[in-house]
PAZAPA-4460 file (N, C-alpha, C; in steps of 0.05 Angstrom, whole numbers, plus 32768, in hexadecimal, padded with zeros to 4 digits):
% residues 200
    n_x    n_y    n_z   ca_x   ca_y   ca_z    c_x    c_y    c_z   seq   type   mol
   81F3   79FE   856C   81FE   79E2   856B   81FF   79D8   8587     1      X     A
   81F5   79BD   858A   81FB   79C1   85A4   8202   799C   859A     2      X     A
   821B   799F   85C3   8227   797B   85C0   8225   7966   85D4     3      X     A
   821C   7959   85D2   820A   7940   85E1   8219   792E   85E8     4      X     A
   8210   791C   860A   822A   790F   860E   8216   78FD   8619     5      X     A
   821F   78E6   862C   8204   78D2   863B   81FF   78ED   8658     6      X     A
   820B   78FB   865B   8208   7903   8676   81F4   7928   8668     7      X     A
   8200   7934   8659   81F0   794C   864F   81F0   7951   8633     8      X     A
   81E6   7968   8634   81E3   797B   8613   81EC   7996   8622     9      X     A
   81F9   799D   860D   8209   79B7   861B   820C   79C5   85F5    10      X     A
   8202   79E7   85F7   8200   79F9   85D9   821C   79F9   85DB    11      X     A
   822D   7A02   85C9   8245   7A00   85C4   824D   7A19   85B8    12      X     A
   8248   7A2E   85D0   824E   7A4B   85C9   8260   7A4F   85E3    13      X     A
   827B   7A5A   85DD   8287   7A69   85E9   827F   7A82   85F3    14      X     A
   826E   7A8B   85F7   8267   7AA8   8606   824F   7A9F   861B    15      X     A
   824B   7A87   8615   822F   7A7F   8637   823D   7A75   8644    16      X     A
   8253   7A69   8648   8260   7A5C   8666   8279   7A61   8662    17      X     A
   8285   7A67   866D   82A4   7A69   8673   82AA   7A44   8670    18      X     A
   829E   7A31   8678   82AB   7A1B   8678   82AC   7A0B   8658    19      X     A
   8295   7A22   8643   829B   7A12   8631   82AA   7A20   8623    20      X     A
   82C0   7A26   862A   82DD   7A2D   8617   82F2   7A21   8626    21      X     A
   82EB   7A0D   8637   8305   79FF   8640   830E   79E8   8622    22      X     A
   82F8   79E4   861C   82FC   79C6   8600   82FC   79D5   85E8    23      X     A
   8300   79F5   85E4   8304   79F9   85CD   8323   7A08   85D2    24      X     A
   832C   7A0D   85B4   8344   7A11   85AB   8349   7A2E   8598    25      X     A
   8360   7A3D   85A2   8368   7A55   8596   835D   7A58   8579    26      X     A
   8350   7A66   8564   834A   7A69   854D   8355   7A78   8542    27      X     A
   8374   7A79   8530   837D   7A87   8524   838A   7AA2   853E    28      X     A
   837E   7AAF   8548   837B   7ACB   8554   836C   7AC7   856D    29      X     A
   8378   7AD1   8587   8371   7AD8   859E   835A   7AD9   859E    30      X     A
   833F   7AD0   85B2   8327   7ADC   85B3   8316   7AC9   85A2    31      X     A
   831F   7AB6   8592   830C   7AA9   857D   8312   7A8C   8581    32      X     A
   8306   7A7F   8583   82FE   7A61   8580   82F4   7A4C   8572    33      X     A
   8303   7A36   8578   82F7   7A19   856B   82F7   7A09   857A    34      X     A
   82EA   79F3   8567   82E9   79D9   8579   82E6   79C2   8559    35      X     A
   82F3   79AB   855C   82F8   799E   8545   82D7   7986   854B    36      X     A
   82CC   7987   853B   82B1   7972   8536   82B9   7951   8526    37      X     A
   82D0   7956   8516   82E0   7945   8506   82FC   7952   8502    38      X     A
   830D   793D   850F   8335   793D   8504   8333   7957   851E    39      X     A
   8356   7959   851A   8356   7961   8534   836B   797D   852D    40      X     A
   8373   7991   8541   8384   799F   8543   839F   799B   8532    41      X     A
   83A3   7985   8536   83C6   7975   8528   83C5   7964   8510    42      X     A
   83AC   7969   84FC   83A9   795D   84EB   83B7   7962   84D4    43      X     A
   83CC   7950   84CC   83DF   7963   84BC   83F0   7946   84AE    44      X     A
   83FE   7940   849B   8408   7933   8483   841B   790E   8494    45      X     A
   8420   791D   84B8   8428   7910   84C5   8417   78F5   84CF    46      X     A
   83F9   7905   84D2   83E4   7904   84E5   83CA   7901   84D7    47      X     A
   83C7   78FB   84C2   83BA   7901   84AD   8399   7901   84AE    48      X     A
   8389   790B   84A5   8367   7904   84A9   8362   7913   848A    49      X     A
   8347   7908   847C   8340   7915   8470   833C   7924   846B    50      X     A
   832F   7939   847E   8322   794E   847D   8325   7958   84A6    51      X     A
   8321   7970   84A9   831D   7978   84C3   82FE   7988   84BD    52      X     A
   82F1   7983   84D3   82D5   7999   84D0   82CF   79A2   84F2    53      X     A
   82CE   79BC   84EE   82D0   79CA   8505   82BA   79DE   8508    54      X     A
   82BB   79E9   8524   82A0   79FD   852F   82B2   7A15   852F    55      X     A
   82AE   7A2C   8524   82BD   7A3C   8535   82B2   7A5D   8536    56      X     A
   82B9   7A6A   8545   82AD   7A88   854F   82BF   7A9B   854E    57      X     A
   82B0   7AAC   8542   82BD   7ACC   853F   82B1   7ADE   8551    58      X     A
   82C7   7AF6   855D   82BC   7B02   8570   82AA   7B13   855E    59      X     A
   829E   7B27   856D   828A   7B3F   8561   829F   7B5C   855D    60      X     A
   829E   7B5E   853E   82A8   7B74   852E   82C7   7B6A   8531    61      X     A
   82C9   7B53   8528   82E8   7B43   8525   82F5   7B3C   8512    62      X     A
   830C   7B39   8509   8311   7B2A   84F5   832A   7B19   84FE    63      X     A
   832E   7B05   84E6   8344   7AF5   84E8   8357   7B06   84D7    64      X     A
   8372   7B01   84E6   838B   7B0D   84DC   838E   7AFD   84B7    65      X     A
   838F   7B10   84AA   838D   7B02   848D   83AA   7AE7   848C    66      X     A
   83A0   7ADA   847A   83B0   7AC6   847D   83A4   7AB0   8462    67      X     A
   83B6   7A98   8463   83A2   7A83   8451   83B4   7A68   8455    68      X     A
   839F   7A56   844B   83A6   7A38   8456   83AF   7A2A   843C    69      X     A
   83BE   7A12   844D   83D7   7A04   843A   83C3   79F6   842E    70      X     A
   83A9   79E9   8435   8392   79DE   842A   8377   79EE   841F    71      X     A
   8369   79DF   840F   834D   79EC   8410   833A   79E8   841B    72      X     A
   8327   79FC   8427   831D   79FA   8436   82F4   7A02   842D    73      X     A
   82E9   79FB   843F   82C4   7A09   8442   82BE   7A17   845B    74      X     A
   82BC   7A31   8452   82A6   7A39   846A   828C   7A4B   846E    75      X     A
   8276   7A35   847E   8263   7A45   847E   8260   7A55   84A0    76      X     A
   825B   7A6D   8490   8250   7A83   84A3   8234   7A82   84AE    77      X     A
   8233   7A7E   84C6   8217   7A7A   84D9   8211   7A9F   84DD    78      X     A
   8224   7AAE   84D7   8216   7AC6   84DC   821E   7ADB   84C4    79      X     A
   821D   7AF9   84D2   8223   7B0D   84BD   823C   7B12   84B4    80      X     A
   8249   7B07   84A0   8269   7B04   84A5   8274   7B15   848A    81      X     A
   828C   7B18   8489   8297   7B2B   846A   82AC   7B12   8468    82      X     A
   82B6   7B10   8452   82D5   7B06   8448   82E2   7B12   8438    83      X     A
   82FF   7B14   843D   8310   7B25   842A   831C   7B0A   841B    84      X     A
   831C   7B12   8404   832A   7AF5   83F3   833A   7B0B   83E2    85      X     A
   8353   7AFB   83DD   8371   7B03   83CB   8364   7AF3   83AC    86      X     A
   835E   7B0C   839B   835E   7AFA   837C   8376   7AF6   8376    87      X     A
   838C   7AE8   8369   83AA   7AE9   8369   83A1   7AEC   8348    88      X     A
   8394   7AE6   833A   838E   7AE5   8319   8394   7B06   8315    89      X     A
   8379   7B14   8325   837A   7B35   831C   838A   7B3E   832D    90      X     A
   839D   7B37   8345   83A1   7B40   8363   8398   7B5B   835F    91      X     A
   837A   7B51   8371   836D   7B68   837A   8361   7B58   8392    92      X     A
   8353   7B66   83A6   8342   7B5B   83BC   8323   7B5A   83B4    93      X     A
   831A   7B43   83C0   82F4   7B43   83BA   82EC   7B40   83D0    94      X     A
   82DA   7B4D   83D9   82CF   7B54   83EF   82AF   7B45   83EF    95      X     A
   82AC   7B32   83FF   8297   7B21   8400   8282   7B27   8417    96      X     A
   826E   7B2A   8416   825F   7B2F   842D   8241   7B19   842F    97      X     A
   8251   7B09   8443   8240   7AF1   844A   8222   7AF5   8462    98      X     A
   8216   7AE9   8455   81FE   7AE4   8470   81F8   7AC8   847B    99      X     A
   81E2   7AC4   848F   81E6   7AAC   849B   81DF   7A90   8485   100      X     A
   81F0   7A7E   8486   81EF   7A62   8473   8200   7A68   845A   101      X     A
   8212   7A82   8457   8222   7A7F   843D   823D   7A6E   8445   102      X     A
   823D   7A60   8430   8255   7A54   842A   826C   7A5B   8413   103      X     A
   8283   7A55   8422   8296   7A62   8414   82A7   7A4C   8412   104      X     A
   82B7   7A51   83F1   82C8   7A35   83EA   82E4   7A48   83EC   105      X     A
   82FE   7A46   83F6   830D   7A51   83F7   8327   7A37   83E8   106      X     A
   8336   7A40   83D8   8349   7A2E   83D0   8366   7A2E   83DC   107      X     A
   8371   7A21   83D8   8391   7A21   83EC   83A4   7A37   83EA   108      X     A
   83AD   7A47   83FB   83B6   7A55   83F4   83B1   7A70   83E9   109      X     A
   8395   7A6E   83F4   838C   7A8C   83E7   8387   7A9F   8400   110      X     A
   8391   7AB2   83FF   838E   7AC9   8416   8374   7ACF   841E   111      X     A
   8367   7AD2   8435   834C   7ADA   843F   8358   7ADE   8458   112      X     A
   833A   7AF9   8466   8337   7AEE   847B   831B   7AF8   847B   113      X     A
   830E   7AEB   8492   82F3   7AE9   849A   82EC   7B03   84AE   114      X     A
   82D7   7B11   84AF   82D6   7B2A   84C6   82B3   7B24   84CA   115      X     A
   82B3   7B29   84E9   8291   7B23   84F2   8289   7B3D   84F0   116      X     A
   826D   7B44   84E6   826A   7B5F   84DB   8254   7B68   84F3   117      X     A
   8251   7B59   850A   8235   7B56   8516   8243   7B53   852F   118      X     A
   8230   7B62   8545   8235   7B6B   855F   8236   7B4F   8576   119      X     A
   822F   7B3E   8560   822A   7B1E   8571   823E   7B08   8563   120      X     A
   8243   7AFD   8575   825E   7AE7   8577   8252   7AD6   8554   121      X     A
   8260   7AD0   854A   825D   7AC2   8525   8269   7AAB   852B   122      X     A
   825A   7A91   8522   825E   7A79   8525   8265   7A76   8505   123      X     A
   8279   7A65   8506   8281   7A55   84EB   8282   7A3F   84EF   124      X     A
   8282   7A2C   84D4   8281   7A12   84D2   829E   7A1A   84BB   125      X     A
   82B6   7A04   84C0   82CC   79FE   84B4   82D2   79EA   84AA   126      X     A
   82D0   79E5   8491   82E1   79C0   848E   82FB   79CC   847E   127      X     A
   830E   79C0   8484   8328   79C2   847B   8335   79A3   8464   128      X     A
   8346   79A5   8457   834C   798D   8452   8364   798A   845A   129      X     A
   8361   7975   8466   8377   7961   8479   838E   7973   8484   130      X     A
   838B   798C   8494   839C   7993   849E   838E   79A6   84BF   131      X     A
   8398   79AB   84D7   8389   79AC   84EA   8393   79CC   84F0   132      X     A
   8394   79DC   84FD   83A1   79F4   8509   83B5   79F3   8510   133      X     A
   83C9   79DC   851F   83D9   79E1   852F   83F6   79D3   8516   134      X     A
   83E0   79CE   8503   83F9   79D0   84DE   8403   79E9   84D5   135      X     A
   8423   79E9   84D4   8430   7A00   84D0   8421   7A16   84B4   136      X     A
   8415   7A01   849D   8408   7A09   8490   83EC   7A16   8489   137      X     A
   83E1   7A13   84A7   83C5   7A13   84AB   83B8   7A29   84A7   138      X     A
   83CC   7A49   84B5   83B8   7A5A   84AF   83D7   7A6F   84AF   139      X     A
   83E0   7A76   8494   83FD   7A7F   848E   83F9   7AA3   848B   140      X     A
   8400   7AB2   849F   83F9   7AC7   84A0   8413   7ADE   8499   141      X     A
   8410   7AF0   8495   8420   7B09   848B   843B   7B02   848F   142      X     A
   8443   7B00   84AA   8459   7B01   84BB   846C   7AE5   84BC   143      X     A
   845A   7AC8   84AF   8460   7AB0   84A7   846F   7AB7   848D   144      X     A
   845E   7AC0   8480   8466   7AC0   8461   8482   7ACF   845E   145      X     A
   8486   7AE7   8462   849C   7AF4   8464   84B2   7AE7   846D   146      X     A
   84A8   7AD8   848A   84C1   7ACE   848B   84CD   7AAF   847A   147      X     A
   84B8   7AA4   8471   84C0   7A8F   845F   84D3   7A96   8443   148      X     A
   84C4   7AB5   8437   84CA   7AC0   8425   84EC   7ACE   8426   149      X     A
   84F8   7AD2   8445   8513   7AD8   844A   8521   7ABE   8448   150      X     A
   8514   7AAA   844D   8528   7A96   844C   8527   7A7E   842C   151      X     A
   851B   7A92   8413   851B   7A8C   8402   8506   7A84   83EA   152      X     A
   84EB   7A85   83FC   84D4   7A78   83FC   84C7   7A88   83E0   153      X     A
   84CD   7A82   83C8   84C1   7A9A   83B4   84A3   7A9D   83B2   154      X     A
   8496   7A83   83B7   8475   7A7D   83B5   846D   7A8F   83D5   155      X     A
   847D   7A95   83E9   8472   7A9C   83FA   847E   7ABD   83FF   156      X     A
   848E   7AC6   83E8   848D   7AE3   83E5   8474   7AED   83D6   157      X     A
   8466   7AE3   83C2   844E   7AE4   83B3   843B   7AE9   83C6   158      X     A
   8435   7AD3   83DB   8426   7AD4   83F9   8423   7AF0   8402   159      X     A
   843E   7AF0   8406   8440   7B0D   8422   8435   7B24   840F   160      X     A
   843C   7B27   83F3   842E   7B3F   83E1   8418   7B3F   83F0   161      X     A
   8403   7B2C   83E5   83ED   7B28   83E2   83DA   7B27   83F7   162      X     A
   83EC   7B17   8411   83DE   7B26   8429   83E0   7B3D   8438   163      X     A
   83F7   7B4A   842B   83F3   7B6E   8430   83DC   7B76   8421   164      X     A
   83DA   7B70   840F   83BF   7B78   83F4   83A7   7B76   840D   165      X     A
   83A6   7B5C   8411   8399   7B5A   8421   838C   7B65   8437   166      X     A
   83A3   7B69   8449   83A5   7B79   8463   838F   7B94   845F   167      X     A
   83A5   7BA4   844A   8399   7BC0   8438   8385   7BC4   8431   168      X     A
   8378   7BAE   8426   835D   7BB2   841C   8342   7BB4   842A   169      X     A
   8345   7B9C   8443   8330   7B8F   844F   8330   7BAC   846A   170      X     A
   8341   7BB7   8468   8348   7BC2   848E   8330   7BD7   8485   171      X     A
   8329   7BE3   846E   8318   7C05   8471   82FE   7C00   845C   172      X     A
   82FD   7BDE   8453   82E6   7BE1   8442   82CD   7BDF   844B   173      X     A
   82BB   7BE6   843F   8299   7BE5   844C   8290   7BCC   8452   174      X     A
   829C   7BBD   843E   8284   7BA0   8445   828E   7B93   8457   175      X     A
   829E   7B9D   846B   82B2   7B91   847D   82AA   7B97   849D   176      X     A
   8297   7BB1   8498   829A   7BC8   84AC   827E   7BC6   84C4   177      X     A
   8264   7BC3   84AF   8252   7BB3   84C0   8239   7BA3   84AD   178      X     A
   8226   7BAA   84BF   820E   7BA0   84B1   81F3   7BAF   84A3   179      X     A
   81E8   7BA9   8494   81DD   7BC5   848B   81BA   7BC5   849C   180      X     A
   81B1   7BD6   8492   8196   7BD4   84AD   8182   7BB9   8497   181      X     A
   8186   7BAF   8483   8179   7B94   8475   817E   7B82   8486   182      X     A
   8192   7B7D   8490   81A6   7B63   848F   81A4   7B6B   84B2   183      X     A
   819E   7B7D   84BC   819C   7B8B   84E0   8178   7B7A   84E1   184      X     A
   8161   7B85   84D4   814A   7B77   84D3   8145   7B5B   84CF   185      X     A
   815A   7B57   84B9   815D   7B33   84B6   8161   7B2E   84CF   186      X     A
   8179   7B35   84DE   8176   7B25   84F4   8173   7B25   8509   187      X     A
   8157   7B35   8513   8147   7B3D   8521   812E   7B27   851A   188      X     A
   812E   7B29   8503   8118   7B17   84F8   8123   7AF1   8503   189      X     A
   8131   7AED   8502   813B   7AD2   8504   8145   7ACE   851E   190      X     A
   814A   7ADC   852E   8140   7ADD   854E   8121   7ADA   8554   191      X     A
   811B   7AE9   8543   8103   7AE3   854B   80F3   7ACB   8546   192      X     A
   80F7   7ABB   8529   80F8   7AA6   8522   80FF   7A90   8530   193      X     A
   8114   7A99   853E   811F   7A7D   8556   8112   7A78   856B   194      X     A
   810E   7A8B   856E   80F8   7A96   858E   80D9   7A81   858B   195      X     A
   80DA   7A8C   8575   80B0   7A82   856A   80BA   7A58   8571   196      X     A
   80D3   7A56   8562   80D6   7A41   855B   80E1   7A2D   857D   197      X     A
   80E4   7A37   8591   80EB   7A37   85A9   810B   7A36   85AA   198      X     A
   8112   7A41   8597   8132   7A43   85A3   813D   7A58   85BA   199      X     A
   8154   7A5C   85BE   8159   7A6F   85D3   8170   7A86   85C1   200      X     A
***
């Protein structure tokens, strides 16, 4: 992806310049990044926007601290990615293993987290509805929940179950762990594809 101004065009990867992570923003977890394309960081019931749609990057062999959003959300995976999703119907965990261009519909409130399965930085595409990161509700993790749940919160003792389920399930499973040598050739192949095509 790259972003265009009257003066340049500059790729919009955090790992080629140190200067292009001055204009992006914390992602959930240390080490990971965004940058909002539409609505902003503070987009929230006060502040309101339709929708937020965002760029954002996962380090290599990473995941996001499980968690889930007060809204529903889309995301597509630009690379080799896994997701842990909370079924609350069967509570059991489903283990998803994404490649590059899958999209994922996640509903409000439902536990996931995302892990890069691939030795190279994983770009996502995010749209959220109408709420930004820096919304208390945005991305409600283990340690949130519990404590909402002490101070009464019964829908957010249900939470904290479920993202221990969570936690539990996603930390030692396979499709979480890497990539298989198919999916290692795929994208060898599509490097190489970029290359033919003059990308870098």
């Amino acid at each position: 992806m790259y972003l265009t101004s009257r003066d340049c065009v500059r790729r919009l990867d955090p790992t080629r310049r140190p200067e292009d992570c001055i204009d992006m923003l914390r992602f959930i977890n240390s080490g990971q990044y965004t940058r909002y394309l539409i609505g902003t960081a503070a987009t929230s019931d006060d502040n309101p926007a339709n929708a937020t749609f965002k760029r954002g990057f996962v380090c290599p062999h990473s995941a996001f601290t499980p968690h889930a959003h007060g809204t529903e959300h889309f995301v597509l995976s630009i690379g080799y990615a896994s997701c842990g999703l909370h079924d609350y119907e069967r509570t059991i965990v489903a283990h998803i293993r994404l490649i590059p261009g899958s999209l994922l519909h996640i509903p409000a409130m439902m536990p996931h987290s995302f892990n890069n399965r691939a030795d190279t930085l994983l770009p996502m595409i995010i749209a959220n509805t109408g709420m930004g990161i820096d919304h208390d509700d945005y991305a409600i993790t283990t340690a949130m929940a519990e404590e909402r749940a002490r101070n009464g919160d019964d829908a957010a003792a249900c939470l904290t179950t479920a993202l221990r389920q969570l936690e539990a399930g996603t930390s030692s499973h396979p499709v979480h762990t890497s990539m298989s040598l198919r999916e290692r050739l795929a994208g060898m192949l599509r490097r190489l594809a970029g290359s033919l095509e003059g990308g870098t």
